[in-house]
Predicted model as a PDB file, atoms N, CA, C, CB and O in Angstrom, pLDDT in the B-factor column:
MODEL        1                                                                  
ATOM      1  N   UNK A   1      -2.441   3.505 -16.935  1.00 59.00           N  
ATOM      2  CA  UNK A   1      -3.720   4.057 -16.527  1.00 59.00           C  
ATOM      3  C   UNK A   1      -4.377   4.764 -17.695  1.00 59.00           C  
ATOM      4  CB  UNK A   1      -3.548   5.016 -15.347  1.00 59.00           C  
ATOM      5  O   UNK A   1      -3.614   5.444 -18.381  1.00 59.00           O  
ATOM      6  N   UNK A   2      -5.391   4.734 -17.973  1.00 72.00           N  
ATOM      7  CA  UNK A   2      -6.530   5.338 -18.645  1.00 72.00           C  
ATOM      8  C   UNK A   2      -6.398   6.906 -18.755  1.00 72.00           C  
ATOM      9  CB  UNK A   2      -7.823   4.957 -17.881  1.00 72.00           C  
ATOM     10  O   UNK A   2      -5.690   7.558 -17.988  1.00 72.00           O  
ATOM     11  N   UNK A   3      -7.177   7.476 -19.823  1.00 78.00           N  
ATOM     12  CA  UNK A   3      -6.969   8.878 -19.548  1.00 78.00           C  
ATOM     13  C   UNK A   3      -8.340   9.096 -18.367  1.00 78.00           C  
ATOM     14  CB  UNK A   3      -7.040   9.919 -21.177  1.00 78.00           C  
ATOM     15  O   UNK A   3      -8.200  10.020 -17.566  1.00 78.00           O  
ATOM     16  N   UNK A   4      -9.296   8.468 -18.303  1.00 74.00           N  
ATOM     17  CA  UNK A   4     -10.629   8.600 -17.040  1.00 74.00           C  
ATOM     18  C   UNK A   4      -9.934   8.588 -15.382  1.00 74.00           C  
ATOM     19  CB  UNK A   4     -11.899   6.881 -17.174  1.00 74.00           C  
ATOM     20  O   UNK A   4     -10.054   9.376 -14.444  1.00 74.00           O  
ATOM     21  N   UNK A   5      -9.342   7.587 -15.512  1.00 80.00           N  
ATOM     22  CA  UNK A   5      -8.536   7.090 -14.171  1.00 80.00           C  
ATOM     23  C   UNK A   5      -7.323   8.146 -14.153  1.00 80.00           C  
ATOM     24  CB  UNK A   5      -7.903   5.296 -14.266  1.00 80.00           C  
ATOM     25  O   UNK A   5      -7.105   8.328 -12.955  1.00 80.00           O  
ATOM     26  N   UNK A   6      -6.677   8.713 -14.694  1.00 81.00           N  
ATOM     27  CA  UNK A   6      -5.827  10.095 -14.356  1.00 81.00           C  
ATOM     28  C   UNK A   6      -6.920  11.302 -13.897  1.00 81.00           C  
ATOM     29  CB  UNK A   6      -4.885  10.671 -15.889  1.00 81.00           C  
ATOM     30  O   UNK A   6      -6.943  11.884 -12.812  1.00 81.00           O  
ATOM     31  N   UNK A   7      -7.846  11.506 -15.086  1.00 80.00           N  
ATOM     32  CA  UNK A   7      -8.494  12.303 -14.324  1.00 80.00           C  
ATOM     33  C   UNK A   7      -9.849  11.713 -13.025  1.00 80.00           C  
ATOM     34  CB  UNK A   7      -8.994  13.186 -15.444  1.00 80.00           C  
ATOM     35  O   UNK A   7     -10.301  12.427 -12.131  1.00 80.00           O  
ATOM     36  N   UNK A   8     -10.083  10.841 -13.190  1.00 78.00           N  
ATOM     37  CA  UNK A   8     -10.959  10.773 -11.663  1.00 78.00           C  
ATOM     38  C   UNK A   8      -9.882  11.152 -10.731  1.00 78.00           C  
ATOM     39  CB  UNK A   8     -11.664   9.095 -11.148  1.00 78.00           C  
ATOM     40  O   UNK A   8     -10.065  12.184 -10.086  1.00 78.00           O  
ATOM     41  N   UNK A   9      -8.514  10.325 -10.504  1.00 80.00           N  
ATOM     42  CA  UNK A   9      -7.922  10.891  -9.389  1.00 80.00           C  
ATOM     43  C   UNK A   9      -7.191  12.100  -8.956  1.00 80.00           C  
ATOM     44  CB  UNK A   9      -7.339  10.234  -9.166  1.00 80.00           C  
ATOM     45  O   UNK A   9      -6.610  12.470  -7.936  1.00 80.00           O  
ATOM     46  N   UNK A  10      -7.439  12.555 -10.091  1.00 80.00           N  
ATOM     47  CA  UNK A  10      -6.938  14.303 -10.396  1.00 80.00           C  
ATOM     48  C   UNK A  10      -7.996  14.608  -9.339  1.00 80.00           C  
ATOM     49  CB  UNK A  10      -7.212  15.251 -12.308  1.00 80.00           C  
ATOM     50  O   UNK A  10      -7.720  14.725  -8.145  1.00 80.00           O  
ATOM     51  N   UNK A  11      -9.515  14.759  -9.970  1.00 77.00           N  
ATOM     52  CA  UNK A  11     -10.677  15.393  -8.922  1.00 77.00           C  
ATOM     53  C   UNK A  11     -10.410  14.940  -7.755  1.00 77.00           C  
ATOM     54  CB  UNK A  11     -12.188  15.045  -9.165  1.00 77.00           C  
ATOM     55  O   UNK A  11      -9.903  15.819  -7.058  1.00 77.00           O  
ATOM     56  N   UNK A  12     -10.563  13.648  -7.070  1.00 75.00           N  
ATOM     57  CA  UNK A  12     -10.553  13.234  -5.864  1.00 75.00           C  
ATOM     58  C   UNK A  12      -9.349  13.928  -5.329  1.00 75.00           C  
ATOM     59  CB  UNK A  12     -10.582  11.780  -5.762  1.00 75.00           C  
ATOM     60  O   UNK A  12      -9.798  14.705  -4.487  1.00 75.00           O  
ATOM     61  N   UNK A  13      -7.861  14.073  -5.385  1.00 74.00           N  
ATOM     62  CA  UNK A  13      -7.074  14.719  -5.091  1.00 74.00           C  
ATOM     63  C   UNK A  13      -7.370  15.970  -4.505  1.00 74.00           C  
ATOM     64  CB  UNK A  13      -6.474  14.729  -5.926  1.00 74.00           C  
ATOM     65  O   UNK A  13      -7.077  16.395  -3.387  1.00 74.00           O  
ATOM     66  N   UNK A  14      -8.035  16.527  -5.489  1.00 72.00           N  
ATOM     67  CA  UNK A  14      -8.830  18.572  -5.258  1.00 72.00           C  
ATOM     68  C   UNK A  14      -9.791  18.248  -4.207  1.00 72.00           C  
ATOM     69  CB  UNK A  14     -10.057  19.551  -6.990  1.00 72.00           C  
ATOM     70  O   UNK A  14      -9.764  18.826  -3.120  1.00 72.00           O  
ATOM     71  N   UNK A  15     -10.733  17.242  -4.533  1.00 66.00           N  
ATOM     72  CA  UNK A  15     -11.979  17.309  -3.496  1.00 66.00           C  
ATOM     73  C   UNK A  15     -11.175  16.990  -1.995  1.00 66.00           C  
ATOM     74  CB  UNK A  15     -13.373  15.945  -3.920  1.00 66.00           C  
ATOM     75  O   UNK A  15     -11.917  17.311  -1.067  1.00 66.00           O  
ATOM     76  N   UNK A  16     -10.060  16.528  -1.597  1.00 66.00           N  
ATOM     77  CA  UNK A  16      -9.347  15.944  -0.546  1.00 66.00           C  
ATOM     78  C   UNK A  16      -9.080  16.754  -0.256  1.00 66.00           C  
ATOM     79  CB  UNK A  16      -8.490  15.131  -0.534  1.00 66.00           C  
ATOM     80  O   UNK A  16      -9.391  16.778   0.935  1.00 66.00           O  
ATOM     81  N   UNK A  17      -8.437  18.035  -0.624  1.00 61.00           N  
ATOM     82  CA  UNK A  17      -8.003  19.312  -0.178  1.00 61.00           C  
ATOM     83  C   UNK A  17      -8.603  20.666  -0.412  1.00 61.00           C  
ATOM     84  CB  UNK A  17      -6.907  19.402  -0.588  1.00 61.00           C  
ATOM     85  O   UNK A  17      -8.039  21.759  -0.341  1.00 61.00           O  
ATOM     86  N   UNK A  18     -10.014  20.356  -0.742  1.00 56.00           N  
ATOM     87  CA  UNK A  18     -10.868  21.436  -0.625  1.00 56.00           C  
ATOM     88  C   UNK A  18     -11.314  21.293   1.265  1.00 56.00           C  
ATOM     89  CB  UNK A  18     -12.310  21.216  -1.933  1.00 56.00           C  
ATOM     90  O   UNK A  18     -11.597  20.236   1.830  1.00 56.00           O  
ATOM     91  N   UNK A  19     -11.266  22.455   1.809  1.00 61.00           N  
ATOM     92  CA  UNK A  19     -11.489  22.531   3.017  1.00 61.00           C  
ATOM     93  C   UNK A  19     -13.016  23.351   3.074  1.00 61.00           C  
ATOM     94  CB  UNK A  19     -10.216  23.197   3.711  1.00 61.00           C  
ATOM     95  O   UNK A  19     -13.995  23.013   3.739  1.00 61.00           O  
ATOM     96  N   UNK A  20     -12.915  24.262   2.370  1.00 64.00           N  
ATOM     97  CA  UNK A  20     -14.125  25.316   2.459  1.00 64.00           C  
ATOM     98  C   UNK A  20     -13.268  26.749   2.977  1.00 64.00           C  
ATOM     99  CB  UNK A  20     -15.518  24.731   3.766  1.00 64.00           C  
ATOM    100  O   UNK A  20     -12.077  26.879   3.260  1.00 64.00           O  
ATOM    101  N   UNK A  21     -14.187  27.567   2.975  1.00 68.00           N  
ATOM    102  CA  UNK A  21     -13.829  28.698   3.167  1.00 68.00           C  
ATOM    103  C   UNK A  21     -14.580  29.072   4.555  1.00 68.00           C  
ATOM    104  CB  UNK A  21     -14.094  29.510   1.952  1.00 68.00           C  
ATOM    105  O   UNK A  21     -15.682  29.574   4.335  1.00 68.00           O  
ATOM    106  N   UNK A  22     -14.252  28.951   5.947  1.00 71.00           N  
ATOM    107  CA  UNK A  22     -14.563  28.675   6.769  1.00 71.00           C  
ATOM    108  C   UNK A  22     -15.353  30.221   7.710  1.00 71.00           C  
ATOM    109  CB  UNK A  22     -13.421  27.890   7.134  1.00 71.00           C  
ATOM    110  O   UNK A  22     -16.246  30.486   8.514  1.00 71.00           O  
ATOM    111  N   UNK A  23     -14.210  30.906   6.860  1.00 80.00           N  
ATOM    112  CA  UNK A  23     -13.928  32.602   7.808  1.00 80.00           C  
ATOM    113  C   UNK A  23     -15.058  33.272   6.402  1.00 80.00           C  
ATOM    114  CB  UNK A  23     -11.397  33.597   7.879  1.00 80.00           C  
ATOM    115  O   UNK A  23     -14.960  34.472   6.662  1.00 80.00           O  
ATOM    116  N   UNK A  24     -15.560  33.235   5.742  1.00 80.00           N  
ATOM    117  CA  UNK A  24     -16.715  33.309   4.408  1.00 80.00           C  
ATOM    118  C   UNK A  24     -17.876  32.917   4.819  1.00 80.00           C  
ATOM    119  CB  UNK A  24     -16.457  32.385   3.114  1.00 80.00           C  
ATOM    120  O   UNK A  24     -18.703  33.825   4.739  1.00 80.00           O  
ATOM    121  N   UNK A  25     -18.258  32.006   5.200  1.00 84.00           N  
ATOM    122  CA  UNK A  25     -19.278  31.552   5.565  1.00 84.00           C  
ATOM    123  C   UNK A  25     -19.576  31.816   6.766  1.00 84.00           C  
ATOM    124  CB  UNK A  25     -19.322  30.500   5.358  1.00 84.00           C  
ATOM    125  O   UNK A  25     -20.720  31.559   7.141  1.00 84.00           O  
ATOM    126  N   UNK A  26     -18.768  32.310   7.542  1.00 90.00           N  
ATOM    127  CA  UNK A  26     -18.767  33.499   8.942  1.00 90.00           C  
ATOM    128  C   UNK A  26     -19.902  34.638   8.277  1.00 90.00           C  
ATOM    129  CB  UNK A  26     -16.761  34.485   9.309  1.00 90.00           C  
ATOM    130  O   UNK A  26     -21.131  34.721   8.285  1.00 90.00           O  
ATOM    131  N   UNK A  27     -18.919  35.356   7.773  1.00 92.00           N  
ATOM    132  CA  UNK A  27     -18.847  36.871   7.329  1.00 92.00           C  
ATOM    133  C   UNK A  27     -20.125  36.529   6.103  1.00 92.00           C  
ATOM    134  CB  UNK A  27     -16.944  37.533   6.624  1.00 92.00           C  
ATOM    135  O   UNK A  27     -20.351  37.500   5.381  1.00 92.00           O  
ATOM    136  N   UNK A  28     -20.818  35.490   5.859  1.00 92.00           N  
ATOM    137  CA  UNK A  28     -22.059  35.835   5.263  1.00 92.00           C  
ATOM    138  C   UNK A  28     -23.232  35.633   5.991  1.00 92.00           C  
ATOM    139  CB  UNK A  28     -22.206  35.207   4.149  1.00 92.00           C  
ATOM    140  O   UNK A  28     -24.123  36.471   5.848  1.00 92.00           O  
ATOM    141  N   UNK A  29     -23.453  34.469   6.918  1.00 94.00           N  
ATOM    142  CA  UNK A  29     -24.184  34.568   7.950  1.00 94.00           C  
ATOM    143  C   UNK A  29     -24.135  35.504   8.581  1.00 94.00           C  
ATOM    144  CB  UNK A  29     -24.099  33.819   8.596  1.00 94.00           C  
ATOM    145  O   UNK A  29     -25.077  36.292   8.504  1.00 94.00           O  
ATOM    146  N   UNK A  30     -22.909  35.816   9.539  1.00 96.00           N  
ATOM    147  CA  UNK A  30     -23.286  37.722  10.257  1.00 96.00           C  
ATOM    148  C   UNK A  30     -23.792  39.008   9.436  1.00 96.00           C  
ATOM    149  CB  UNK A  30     -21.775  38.502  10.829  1.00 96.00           C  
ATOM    150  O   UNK A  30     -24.548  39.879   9.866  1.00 96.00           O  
ATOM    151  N   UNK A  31     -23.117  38.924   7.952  1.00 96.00           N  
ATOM    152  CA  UNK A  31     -24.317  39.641   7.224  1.00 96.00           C  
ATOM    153  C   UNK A  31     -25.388  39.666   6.433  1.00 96.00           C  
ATOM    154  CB  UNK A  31     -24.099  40.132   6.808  1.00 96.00           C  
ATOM    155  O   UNK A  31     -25.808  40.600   5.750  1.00 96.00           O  
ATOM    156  N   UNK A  32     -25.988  38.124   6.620  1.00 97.00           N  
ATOM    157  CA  UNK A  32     -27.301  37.856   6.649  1.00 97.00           C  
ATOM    158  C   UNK A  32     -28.389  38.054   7.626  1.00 97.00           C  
ATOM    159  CB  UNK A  32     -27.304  36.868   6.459  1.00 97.00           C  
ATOM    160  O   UNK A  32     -29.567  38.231   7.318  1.00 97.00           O  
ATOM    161  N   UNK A  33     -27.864  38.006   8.960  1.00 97.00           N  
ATOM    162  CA  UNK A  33     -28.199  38.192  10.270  1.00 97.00           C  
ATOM    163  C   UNK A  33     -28.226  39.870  10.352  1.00 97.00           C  
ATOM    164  CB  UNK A  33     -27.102  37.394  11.294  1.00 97.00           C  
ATOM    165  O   UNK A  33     -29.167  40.358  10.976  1.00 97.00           O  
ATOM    166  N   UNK A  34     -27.469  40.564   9.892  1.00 96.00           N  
ATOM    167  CA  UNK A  34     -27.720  42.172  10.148  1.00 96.00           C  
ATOM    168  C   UNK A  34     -28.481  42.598   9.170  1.00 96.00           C  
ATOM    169  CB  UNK A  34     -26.471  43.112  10.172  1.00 96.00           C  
ATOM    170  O   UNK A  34     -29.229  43.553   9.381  1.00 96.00           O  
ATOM    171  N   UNK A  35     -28.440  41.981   7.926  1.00 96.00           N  
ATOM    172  CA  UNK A  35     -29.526  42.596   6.606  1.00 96.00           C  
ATOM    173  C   UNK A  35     -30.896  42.430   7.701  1.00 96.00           C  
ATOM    174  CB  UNK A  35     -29.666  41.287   4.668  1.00 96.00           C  
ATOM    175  O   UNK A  35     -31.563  43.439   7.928  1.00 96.00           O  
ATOM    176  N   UNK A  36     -31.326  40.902   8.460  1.00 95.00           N  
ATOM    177  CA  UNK A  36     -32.767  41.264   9.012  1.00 95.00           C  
ATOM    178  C   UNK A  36     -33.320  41.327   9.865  1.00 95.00           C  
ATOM    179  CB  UNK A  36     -33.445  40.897   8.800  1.00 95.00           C  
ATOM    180  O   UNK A  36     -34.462  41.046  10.227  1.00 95.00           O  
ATOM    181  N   UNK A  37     -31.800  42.046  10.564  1.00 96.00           N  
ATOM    182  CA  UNK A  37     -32.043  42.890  11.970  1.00 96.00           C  
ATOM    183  C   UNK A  37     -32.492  44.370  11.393  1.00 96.00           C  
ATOM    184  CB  UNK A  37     -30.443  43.018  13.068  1.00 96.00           C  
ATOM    185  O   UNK A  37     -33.310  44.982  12.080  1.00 96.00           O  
ATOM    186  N   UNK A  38     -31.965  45.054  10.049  1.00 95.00           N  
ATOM    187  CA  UNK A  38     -32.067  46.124   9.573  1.00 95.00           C  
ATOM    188  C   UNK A  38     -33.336  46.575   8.707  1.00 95.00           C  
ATOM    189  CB  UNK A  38     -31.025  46.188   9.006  1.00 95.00           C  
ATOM    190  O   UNK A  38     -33.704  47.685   8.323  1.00 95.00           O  
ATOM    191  N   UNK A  39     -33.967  45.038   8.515  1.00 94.00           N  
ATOM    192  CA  UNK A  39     -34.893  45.231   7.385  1.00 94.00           C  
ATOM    193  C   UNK A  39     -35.930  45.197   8.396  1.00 94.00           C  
ATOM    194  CB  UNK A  39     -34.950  44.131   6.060  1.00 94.00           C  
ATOM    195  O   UNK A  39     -36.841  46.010   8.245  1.00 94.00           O  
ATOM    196  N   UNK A  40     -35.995  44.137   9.764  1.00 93.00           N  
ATOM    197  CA  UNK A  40     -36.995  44.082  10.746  1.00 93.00           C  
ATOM    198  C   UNK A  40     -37.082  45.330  11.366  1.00 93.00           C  
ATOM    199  CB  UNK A  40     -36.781  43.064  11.700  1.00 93.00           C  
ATOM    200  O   UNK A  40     -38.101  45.432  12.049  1.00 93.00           O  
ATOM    201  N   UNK A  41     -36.440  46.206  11.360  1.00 95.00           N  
ATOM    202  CA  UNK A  41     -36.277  47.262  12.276  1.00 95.00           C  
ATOM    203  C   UNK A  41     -36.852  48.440  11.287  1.00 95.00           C  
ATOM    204  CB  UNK A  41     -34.637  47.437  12.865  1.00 95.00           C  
ATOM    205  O   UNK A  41     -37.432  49.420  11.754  1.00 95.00           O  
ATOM    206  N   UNK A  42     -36.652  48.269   9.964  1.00 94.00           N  
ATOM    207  CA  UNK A  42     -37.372  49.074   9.204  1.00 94.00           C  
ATOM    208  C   UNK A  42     -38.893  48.723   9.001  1.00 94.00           C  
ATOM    209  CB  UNK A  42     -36.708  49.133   8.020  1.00 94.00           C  
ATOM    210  O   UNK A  42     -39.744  49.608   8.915  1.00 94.00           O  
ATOM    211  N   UNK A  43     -39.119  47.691   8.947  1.00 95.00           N  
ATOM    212  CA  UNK A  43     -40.258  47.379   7.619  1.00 95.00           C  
ATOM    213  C   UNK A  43     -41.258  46.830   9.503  1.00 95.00           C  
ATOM    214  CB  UNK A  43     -39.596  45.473   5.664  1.00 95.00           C  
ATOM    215  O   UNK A  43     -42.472  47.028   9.569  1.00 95.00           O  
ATOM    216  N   UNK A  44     -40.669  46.348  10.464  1.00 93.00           N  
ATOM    217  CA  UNK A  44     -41.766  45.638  11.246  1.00 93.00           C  
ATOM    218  C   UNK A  44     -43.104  46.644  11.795  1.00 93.00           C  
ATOM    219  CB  UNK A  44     -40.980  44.950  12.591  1.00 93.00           C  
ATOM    220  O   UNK A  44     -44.063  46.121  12.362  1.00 93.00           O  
ATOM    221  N   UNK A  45     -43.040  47.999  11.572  1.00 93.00           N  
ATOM    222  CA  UNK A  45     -44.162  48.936  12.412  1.00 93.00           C  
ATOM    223  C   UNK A  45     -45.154  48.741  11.338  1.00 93.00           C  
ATOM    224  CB  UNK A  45     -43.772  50.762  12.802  1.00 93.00           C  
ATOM    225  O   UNK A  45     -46.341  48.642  11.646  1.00 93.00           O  
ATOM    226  N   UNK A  46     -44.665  48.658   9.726  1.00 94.00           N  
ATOM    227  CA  UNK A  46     -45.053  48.151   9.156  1.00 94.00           C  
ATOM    228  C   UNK A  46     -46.115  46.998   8.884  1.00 94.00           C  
ATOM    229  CB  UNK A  46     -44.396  48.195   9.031  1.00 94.00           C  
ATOM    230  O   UNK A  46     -47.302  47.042   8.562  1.00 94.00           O  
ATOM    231  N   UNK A  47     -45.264  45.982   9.130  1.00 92.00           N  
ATOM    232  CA  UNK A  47     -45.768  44.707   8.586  1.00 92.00           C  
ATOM    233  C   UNK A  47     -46.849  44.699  10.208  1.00 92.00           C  
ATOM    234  CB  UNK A  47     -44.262  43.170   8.202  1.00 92.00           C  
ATOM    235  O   UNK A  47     -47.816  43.944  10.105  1.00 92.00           O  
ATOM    236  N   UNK A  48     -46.794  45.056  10.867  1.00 94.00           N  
ATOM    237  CA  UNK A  48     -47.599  44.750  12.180  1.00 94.00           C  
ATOM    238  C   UNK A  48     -48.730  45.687  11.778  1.00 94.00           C  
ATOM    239  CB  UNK A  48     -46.799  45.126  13.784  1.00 94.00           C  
ATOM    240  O   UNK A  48     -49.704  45.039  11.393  1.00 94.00           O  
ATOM    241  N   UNK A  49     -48.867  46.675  11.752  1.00 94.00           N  
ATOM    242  CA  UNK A  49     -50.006  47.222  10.511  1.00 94.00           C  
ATOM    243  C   UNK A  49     -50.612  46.390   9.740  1.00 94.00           C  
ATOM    244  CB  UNK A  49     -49.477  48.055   9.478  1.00 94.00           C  
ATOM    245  O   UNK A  49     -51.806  46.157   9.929  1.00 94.00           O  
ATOM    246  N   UNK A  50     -49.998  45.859   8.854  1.00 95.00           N  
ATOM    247  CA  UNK A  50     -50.586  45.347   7.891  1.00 95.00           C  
ATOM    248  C   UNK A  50     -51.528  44.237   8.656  1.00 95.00           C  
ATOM    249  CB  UNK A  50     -49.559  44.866   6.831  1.00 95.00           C  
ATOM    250  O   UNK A  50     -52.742  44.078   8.528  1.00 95.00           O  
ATOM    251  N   UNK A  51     -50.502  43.434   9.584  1.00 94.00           N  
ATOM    252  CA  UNK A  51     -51.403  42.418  10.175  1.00 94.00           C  
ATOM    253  C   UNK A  51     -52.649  42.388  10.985  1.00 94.00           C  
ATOM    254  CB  UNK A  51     -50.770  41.860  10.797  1.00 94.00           C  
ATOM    255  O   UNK A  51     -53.572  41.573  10.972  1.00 94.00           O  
ATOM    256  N   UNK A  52     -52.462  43.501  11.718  1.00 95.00           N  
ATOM    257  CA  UNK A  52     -53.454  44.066  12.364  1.00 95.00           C  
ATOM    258  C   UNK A  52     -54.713  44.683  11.410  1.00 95.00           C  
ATOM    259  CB  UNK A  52     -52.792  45.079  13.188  1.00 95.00           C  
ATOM    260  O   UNK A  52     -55.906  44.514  11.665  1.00 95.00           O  
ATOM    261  N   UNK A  53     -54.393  45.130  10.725  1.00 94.00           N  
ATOM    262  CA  UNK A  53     -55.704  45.661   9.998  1.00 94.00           C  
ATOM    263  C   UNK A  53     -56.134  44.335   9.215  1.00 94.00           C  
ATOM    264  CB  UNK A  53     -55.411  47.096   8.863  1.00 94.00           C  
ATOM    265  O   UNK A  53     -57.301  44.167   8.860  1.00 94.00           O  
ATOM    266  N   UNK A  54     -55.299  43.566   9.010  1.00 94.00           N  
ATOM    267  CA  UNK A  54     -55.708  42.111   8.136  1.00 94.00           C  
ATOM    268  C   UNK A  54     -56.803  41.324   9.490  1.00 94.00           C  
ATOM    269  CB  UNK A  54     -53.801  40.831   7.648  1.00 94.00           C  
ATOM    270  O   UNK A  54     -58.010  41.465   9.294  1.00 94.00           O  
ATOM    271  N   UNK A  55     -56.491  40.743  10.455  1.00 94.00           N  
ATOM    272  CA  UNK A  55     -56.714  40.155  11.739  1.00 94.00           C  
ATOM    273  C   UNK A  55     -58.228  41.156  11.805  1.00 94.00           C  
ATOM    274  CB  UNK A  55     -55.250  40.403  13.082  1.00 94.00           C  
ATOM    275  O   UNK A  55     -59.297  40.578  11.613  1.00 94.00           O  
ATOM    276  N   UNK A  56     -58.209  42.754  12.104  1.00 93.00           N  
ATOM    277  CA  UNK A  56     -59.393  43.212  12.130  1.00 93.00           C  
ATOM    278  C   UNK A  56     -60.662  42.751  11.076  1.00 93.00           C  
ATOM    279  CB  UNK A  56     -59.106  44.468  12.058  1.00 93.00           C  
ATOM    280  O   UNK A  56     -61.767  42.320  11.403  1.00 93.00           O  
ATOM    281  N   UNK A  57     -60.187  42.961   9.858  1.00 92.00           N  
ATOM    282  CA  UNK A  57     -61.063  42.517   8.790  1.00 92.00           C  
ATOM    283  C   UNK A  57     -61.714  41.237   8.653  1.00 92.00           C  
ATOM    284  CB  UNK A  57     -60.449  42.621   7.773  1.00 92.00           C  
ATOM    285  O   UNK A  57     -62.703  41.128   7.929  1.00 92.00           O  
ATOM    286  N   UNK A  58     -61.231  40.248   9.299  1.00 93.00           N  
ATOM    287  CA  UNK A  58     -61.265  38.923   8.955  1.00 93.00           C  
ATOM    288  C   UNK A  58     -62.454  39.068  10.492  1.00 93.00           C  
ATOM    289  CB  UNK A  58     -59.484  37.824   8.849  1.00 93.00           C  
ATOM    290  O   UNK A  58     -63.668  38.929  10.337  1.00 93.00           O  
ATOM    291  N   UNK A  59     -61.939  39.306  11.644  1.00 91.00           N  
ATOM    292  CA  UNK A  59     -62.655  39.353  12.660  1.00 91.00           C  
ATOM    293  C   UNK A  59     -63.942  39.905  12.956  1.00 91.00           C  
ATOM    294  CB  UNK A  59     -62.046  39.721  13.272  1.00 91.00           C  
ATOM    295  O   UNK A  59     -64.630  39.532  13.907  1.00 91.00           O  
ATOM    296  N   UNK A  60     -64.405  41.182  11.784  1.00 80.00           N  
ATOM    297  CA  UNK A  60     -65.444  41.714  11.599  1.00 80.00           C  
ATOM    298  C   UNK A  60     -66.303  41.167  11.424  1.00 80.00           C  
ATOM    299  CB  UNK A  60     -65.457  42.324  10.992  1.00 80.00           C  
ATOM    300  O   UNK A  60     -67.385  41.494  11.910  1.00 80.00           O  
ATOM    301  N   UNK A  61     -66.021  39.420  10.144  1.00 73.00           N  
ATOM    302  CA  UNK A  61     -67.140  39.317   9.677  1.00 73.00           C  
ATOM    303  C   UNK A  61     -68.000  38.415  10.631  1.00 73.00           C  
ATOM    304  CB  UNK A  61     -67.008  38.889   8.359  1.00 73.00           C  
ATOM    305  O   UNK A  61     -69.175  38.171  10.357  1.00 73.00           O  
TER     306      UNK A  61                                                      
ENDMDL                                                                          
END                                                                             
């Protein structure tokens, strides 16, 4: 065998037993999901302000 053909089946070997990190990709979605439960809960009295006075302005003319 080739030195290409040792290593292609070297990779394919790894890629066969890469599973993922299953319990990671949990635990970043649930704390992606609380960053904008935390940021909505801060910033929305906010941003609804903003929209509202935007929506008024536009409606004036």
């Amino acid at each position: 065998m080739s030195t290409i053909s040792i290593r292609y089946a070297r990779l394919v070997g790894r890629m066969r037993e890469e599973r993922g990190d299953v319990p990671g990709w949990v635990l970043v979605t649930l704390m992606t999901a609380g960053l904008v439960i935390v940021l909505w809960t801060v910033a929305g009295p906010a941003l609804t302000g903003v929209f509202e006075q935007a929506i008024a302005r536009v409606s004036s003319f």
